[in-house]
C-alpha positions as CSV (number, residue, x, y, z in Angstrom):
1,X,-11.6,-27.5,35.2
2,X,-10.4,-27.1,31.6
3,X,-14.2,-26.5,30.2
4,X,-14.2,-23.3,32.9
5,X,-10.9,-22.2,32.0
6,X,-12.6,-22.6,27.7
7,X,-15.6,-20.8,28.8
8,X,-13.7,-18.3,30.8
9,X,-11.2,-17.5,27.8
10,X,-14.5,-17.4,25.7
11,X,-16.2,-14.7,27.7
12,X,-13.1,-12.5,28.5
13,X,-12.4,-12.5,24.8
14,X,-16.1,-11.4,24.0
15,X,-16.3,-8.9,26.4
16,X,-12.7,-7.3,25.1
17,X,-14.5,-7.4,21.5
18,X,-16.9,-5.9,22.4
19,X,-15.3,-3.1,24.6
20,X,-12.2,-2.5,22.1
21,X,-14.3,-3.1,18.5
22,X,-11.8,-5.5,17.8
23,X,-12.0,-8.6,16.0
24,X,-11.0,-12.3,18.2
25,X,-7.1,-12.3,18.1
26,X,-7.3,-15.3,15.3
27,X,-9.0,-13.1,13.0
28,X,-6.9,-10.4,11.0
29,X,-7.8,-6.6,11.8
30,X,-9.7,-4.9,9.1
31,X,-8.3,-1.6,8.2
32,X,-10.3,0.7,5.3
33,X,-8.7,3.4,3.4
34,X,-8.4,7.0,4.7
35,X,-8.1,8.3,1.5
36,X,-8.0,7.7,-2.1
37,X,-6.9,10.4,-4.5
38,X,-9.4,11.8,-7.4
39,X,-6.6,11.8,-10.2
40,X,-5.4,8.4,-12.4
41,X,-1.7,8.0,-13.2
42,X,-0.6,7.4,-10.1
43,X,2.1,4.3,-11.2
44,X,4.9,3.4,-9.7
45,X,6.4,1.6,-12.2
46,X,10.7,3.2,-12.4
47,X,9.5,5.5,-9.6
48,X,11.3,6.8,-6.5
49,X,9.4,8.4,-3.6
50,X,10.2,10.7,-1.2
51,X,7.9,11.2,2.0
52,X,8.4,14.6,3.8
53,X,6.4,14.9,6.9
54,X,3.4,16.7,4.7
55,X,4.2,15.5,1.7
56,X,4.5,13.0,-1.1
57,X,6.7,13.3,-3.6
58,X,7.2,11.0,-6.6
59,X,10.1,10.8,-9.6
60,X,11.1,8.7,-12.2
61,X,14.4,7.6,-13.4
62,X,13.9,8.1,-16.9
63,X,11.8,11.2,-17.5
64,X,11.8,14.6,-16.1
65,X,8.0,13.7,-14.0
66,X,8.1,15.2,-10.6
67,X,4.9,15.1,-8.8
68,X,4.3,16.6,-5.3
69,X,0.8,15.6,-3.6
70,X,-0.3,16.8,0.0
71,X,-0.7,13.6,2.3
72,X,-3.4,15.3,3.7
73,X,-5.8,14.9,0.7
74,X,-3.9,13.3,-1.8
75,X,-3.8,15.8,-4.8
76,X,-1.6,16.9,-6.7
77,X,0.0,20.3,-5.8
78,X,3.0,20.8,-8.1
79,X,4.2,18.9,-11.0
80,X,7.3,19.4,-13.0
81,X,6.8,19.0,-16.7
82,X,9.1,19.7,-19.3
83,X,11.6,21.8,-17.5
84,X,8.4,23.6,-15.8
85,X,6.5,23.9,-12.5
86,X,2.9,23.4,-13.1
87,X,0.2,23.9,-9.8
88,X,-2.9,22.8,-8.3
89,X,-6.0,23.4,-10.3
90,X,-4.3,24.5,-13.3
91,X,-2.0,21.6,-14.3
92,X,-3.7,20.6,-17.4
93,X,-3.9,24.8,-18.6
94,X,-0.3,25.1,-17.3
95,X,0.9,21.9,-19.2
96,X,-0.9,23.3,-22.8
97,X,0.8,26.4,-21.9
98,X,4.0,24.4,-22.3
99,X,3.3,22.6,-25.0
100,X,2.1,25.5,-27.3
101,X,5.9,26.9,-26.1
102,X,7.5,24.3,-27.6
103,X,5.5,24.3,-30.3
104,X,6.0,27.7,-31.5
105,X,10.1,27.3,-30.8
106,X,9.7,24.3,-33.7
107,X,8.0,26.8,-35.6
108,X,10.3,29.7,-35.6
109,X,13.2,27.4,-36.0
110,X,11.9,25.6,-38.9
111,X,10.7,28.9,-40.7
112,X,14.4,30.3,-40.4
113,X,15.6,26.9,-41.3
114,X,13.4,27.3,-44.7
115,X,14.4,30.8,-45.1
116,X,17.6,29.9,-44.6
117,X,17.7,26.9,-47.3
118,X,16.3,29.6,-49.9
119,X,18.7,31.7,-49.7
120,X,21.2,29.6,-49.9
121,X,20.3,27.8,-53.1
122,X,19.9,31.6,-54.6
123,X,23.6,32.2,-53.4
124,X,24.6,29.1,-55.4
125,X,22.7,29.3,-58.5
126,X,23.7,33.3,-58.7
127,X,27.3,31.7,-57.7
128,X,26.8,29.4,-61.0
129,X,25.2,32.3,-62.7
130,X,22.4,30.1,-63.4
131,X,19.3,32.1,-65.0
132,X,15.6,31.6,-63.9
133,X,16.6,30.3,-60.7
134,X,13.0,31.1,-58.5
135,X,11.6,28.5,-61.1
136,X,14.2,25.6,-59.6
137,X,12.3,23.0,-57.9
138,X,14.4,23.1,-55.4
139,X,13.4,26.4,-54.5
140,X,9.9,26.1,-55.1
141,X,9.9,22.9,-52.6
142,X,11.6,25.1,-50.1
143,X,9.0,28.3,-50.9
144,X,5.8,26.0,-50.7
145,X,6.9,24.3,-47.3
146,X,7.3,27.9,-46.0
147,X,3.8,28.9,-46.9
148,X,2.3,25.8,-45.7
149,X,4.1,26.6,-42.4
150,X,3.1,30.4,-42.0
151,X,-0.5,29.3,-43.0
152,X,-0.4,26.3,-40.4
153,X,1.2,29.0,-37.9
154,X,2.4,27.3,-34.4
155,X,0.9,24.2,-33.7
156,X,1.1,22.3,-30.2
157,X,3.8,20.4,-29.7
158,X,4.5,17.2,-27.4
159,X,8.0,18.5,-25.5
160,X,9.7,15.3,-26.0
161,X,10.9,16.5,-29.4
162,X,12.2,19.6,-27.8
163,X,13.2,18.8,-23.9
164,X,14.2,15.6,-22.5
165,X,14.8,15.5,-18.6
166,X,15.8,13.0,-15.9
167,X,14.8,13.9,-12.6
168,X,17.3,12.4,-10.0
169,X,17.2,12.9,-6.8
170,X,14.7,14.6,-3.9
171,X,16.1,16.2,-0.6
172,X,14.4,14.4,2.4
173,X,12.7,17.6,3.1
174,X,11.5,17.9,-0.4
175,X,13.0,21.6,-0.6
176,X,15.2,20.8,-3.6
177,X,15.9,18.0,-6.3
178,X,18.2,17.1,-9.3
179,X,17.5,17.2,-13.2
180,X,19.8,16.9,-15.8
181,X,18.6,18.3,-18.8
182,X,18.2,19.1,-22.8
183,X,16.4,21.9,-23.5
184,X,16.5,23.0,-27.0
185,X,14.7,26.3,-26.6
186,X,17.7,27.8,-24.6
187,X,21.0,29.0,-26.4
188,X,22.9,26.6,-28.0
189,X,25.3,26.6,-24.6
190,X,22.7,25.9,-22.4
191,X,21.0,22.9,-24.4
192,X,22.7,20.5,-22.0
193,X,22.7,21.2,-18.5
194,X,22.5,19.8,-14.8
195,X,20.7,22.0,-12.4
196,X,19.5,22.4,-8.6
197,X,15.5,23.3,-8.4
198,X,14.4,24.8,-5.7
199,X,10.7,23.2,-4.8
200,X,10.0,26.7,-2.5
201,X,11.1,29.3,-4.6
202,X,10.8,27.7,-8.2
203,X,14.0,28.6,-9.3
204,X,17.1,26.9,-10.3
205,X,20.8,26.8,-10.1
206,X,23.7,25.3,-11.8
207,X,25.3,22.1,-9.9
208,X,28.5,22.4,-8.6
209,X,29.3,18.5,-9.2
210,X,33.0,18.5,-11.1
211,X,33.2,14.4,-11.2
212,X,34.9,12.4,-13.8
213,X,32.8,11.9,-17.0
214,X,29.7,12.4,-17.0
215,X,26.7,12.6,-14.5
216,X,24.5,9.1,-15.1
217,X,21.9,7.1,-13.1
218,X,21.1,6.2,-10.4
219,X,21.3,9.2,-8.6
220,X,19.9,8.9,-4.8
221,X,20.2,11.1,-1.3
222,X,20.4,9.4,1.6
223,X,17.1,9.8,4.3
224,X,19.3,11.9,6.4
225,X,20.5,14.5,3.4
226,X,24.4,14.4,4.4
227,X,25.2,12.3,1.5
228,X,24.5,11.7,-2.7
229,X,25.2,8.9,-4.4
230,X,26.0,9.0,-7.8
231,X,26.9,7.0,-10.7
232,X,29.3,9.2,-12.8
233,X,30.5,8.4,-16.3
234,X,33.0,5.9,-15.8
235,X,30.9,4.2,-13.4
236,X,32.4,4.9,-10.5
237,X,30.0,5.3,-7.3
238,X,30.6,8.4,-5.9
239,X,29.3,9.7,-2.9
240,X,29.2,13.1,-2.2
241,X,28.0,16.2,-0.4
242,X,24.8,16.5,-2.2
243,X,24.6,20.2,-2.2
244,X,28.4,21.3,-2.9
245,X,29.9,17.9,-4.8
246,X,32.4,17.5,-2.7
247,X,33.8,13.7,-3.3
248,X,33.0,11.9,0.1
249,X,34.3,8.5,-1.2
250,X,34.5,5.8,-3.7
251,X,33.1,2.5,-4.3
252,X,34.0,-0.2,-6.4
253,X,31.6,-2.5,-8.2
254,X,32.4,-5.3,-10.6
255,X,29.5,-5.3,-13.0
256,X,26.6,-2.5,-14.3
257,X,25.1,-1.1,-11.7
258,X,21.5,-1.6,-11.7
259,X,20.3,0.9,-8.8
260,X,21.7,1.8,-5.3
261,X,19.6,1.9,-2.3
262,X,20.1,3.1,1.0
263,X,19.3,2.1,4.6
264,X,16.9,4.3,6.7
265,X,19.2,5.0,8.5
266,X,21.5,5.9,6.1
267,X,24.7,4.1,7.8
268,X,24.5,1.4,4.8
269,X,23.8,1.1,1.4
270,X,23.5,-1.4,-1.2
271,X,24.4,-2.2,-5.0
272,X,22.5,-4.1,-6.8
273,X,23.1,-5.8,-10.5
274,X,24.7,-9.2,-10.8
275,X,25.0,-9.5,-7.1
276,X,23.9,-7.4,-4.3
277,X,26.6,-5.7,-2.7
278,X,26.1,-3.7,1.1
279,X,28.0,-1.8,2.1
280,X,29.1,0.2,5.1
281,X,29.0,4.5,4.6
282,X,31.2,5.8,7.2
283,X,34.1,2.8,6.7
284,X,33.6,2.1,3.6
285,X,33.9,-1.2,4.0
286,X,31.9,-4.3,2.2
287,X,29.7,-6.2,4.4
288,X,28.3,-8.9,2.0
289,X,26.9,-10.2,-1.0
290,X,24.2,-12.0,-2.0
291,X,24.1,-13.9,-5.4
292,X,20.8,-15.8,-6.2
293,X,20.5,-18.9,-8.7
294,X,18.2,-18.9,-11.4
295,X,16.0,-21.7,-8.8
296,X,16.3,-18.8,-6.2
297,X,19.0,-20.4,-3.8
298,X,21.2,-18.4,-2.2
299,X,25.1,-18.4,-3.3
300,X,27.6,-17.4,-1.5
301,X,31.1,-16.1,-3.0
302,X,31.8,-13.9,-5.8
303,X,30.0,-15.0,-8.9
304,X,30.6,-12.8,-12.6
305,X,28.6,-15.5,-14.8
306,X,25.3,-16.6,-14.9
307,X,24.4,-13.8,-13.3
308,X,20.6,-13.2,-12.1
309,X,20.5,-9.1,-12.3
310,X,19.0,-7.6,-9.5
311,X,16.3,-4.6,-10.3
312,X,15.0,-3.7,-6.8
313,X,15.8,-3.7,-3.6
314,X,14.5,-2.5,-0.1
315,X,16.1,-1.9,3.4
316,X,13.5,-3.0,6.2
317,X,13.2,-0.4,9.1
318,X,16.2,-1.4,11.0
319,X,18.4,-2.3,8.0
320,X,18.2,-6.0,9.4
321,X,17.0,-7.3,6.8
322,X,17.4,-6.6,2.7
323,X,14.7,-7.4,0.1
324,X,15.7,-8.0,-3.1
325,X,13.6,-8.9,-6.4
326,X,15.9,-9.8,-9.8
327,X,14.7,-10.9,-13.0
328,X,15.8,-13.5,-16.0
329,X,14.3,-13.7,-19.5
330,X,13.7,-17.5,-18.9
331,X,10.6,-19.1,-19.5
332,X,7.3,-17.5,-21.6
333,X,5.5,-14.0,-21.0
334,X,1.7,-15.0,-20.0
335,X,2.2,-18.0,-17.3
336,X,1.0,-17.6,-14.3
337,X,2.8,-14.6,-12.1
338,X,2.7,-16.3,-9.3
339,X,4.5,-19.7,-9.5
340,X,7.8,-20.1,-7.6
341,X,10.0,-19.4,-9.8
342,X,8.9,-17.7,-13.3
343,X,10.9,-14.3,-14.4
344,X,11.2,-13.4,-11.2
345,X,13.0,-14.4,-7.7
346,X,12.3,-12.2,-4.7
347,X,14.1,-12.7,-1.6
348,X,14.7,-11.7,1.6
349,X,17.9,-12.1,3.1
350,X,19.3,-11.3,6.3
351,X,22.6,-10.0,5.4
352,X,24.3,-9.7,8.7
353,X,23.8,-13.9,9.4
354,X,24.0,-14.5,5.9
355,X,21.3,-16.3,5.3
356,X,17.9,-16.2,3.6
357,X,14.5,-15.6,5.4
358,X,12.5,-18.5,4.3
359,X,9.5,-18.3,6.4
360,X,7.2,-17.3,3.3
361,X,6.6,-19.3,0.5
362,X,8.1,-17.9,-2.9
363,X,4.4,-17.3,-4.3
364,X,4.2,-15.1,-0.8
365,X,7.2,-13.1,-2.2
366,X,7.0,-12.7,-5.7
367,X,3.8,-10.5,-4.5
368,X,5.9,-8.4,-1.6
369,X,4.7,-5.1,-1.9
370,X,7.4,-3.5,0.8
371,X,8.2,-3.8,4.4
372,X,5.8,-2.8,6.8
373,X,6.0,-0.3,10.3
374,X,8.6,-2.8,11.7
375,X,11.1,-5.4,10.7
376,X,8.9,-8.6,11.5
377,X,6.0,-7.0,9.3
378,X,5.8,-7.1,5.2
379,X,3.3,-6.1,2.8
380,X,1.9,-8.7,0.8
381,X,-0.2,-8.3,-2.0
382,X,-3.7,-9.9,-2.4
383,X,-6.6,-9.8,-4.6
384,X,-8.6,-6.9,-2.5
385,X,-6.0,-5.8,-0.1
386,X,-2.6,-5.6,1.6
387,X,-2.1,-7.8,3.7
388,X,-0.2,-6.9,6.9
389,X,1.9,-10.3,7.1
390,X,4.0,-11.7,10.4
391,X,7.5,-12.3,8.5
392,X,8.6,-15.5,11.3
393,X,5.0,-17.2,10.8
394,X,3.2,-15.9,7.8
395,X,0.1,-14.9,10.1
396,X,-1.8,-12.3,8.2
397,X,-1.9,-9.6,11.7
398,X,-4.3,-6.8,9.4
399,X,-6.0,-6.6,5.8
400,X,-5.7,-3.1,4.5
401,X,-8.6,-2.9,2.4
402,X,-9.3,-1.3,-1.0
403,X,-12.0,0.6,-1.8
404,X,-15.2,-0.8,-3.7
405,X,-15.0,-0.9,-7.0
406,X,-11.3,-1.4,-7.6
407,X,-9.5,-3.9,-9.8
408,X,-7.9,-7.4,-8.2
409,X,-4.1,-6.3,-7.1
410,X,-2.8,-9.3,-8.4
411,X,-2.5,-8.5,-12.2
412,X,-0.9,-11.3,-14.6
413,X,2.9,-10.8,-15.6
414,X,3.7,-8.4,-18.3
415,X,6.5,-8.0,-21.0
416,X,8.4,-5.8,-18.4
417,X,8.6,-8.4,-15.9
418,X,7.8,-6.3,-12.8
419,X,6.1,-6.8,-10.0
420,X,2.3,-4.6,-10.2
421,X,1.6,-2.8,-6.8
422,X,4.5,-1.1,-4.8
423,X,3.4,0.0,-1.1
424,X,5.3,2.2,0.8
425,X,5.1,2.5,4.6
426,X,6.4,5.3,6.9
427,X,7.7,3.4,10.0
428,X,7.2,6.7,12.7
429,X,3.7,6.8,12.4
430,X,2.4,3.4,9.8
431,X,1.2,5.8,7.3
432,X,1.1,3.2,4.3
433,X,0.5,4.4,0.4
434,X,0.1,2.3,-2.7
435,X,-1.6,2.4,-5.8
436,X,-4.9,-0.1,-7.0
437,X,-6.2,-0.2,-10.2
438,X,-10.1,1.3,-10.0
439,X,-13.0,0.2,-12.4
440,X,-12.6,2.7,-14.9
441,X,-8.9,2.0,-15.6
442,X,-6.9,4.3,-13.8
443,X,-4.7,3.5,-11.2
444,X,-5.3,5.6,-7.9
445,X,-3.3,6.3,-4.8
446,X,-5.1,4.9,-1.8
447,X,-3.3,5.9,1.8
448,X,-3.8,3.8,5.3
449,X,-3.1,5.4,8.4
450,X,-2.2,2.6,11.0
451,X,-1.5,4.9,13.7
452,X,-4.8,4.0,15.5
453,X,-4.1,0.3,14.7
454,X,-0.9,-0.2,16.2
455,X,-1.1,-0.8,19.7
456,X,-3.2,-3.7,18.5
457,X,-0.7,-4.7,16.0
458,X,2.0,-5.3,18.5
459,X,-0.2,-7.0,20.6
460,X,-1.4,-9.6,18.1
461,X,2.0,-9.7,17.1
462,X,3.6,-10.5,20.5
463,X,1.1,-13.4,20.6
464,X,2.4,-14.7,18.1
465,X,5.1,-17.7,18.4
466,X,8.8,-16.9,16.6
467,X,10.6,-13.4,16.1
468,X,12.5,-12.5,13.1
């Protein structure tokens, strides 16, 4: 009877192969790429995304880079460089353009600096009614430098010198976003300022934030757009209408705060730096905190030494569960990345129990590349794809595949200490992007669709023993 039942199982399973095109249920789906962008620089190192419903759009922390790409193909339709909105097809002409601005605003105001310095050391050698003064070396110095300029005439110029930016936050929609900004080829008054850009329209506006001290980092808008989250001057955390400023609330934090996250849904958010911090938007109140030792245990109380500074952290769909990955200088650059516990200790914890989620080995962890289309999937990182892991069991349920040709994702451990490929996934439909390193050195944004997929991704998964 049990040899029928075998050979019965054997057949049924063969014929649904055959009929679906997909693999036996102990094998892991094979998913290739849908698309894979034509440009290089595609990093995600200090990046934040945004995913509109058309749209991808990518900023940094510390520079003024805005990038917008369709999701349809995967290029790049606006970028924002040096205070500027650049467009498809003519980025690299657009981006000269600005350089050569800058350039000539170093001319100019070096040439009237000269001129300036001249006359000046005229005034106080005709002041000291000193003779034979265009014969001073001073003068001659100054005289020389200004023909060597007017003969050089403008040159180029990499903005950096002239503009510095740092782009904050994007409106879920991508309609708008945040830059504060020093622009040295506006008046004097204007050199400093913290404007609104409108993505649509191109234009900007002042902001109407009046906080305490000054505007800092992180800067963040929650996925539903009803609230900002800023970190002023004084380190408060303030959160606020994002349009008009208006102060929402408070909260209190006991050390630097490294970044703030929030939940999809936007009813928590957390803190992270020497602990991680959640809390709760609409009371206000704290919900926990998670303190990890330098062997990656989980501590619980309030802990202000030895602390293990958190650098990243990621909400999964529901807000269940929290992924964190900290750092520590301990150890040597150039072991092995993916030991237990090197520079690195990546967890998962499930902050409403209190607990840790230790299903997966560390060396799983330490190469998370971000939660999957549900709460019991995670993105885990291996040498030619993603793999689409079972959090409870550690079952790899789909392989999403990089193209041929590309780089192994699991680069060794760098000065920096962070993690090398960052995947994002778009629960509502399993659109998943991320970034591979192809054979002639650039890294490239690869998207997965696993709409198609997912009926047989919750079926493999329900097969599966243990729920998160």
């Amino acid at each position: 009877m049990k040899r029928f039942l075998y050979l019965a199982m054997f057949i049924w399973g063969g014929e649904a192969g055959a009929i679906t095109g997909a693999p036996p249920m102990s094998e892991a789906l094979v998913i290739p790429p849908a698309r894979v962008d034509s440009e290089g620089g595609s990093l995600w190192f200090n990046v934040n995304a945004t995913l509109t419903k058309e749209k991808f759009i990518k900023t940094s922390d510390q520079t003024s880079a805005l990038t917008i790409r369709s999701l349809d193909d995967l290029d790049i339709e606006l970028y924002f460089y040096g205070g500027h909105f650049l467009h498809k097809g003519r980025i690299k002409e657009e981006m000269a353009a600005v350089n050569r601005n800058f350039g000539r605003h170093q001319f100019e105001l070096e040439l009237k600096g000269l001129e300036a310095s001249i006359q000046q050391i005229r005034r106080d050698y005709a002041h000291l009614k000193k003779a034979d003064i265009d014969q001073k070396p001073a003068v001659r110095a100054a005289e020389a430098r200004r023909e060597e300029l007017i003969q050089e005439g403008p040159q180029p110029n990499a903005f950096n010198l002239w503009y510095y930016g740092a782009t904050g936050a994007v409106s879920p929609d991508g309609t708008y976003f945040y830059c504060y900004q020093t622009d040295r080829t506006e008046p004097r008054e204007l050199w400093q300022s913290y404007w609104v850009f409108d993505v649509k329209t191109e234009t900007r506006r002042p902001s109407t934030f009046n906080f305490r001290g000054k505007i800092d980092q992180p800067w963040r808008i929650s996925p539903d757009g009803r609230y900002g989250l800023v970190r002023t001057g004084d380190l408060d955390l303030v959160l606020c209408d994002p349009l008009t400023g208006e102060i929402k609330k408070n909260f209190k934090y006991p050390w630097h705060i490294e970044n703030v996250y929030f939940s999809q849904d936007s009813k928590y958010l957390v803190l992270i730096g020497g602990e991680a911090w959640i809390y709760e938007i609409e009371s206000g109140r704290r919900m926990g905190n998670l303190f990890i030792n330098r062997e990656g245990a989980h501590r619980k109380g309030l802990f202000k030494r030895e602390t293990w500074p958190g650098q990243y952290a990621e909400f999964s769909p529901s807000g269940r569960y929290l992924f964190q990955r900290a750092y520590t200088t301990a150890g040597g650059i150039g072991k092995d990345l993916w030991t237990a516990a090197l520079h690195s200790t990546h967890v998962i914890w499930d902050w409403r129990r209190d607990r840790l989620v230790e299903s997966l080995p560390k060396e799983a962890l330490m190469r998370f590349e971000g939660w999957g289309p549900t709460d019991d999937l995670v993105l885990i990182a291996e040498p030619d794809h993603v793999a689409v892991t079972h959090l409870p069991t550690g079952k790899v349920v789909a392989k999403l595949m990089q193209p041929p040709g590309f780089k192994t994702r699991l680069q060794p451990l760098t000065v920096d200490h962070r993690t090398h490929a960052r995947s994002l996934c778009r629960p509502s439909d399993g659109l998943v992007l991320s970034d591979a390193l192809a054979a002639d050195g650039y890294y490239r944004l690869i998207r997965w669709d696993l709409g198609p997929y997912m009926d047989e991704i919750r079926k493999r998964v329900a097969a599966l023993p243990g729920k998160p």
